[in-house]
N, C-alpha and C positions, 0 to 999 in steps of 0.2 A: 504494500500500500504506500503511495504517497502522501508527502504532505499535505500539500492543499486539495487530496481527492477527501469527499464527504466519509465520513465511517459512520455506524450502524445510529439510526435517529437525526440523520440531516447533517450533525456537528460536523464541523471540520475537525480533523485530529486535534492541527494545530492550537485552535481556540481552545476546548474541552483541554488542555495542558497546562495554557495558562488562563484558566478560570472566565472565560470570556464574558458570562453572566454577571461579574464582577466589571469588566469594563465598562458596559451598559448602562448599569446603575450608575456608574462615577460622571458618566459623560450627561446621565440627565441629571444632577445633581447640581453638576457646573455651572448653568444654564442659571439665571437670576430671572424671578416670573416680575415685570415691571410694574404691572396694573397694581398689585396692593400698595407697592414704593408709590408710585403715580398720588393714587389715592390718599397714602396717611400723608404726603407733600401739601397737595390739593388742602386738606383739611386744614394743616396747622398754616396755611397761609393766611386762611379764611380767620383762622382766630388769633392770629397776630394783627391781619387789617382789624379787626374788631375791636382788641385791646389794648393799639398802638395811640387812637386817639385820648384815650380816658386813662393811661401813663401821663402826656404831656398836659392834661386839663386839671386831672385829677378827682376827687369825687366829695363834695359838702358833705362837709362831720356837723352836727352840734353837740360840742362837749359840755357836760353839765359846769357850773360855775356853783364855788363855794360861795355861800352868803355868810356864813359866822366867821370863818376861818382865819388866823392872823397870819400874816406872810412872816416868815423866820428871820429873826433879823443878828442870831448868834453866827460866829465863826465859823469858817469850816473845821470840823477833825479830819487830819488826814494818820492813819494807821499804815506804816508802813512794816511787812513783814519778810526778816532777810532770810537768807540759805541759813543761817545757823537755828533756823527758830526752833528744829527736833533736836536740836542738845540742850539749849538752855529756857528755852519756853520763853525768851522775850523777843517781845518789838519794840517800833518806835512810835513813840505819839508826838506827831510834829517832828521834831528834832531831839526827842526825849526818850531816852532806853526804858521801857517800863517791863515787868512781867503781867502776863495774861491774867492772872486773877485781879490785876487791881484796874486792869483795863474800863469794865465795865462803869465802876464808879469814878473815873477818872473821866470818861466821856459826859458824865452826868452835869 
């Protein structure tokens, strides 16, 4: 028998050797189907023009307004905390080394 003569069921030798059923499948695989790409494209362009004007416009809040409330007219605290704070358990308040237990009423 030769190579490229058909053997028993159609096959060619050669194919039936090296898995030819396998190349078939590889080669439709390859193929990219466009219509879904197309489509999800189509879609999110439609809602980018939709939600590109109302970014640049933006959209009316009305936030509720305090009537009793006093505006804060203390200091800032600023707490700063360094690399060493897992061995000795302090930081700084302002410019001030303090440890964490007194922090609390320190901020008071």
């Amino acid at each position: 028998m030769k190579l490229n003569e058909t053997g028993p069921g159609g096959s060619s030798a050669g194919s039936s050797a090296r898995g030819g059923r396998g190349r078939r499948v590889a080669s439709s695989l390859s193929e990219i189907n466009v219509v879904p790409l197309v489509d999800v494209m189509l879609v999110l362009l439609i809602i980018f023009m939709v939600t590109a004007p109302m970014i640049q416009r933006g959209i009316e809040v009305n936030l509720p307004v305090a009537r009793r409330s006093q505006p804060i007219e203390a200091e800032r605290v600023v707490v700063t905390i360094p690399s060493s704070y897992r061995q000795d358990h302090k930081v700084y308040l302002g410019t001030e080394l303090i440890r964490t237990e007194v922090v609390q009423e320190r901020v008071r």
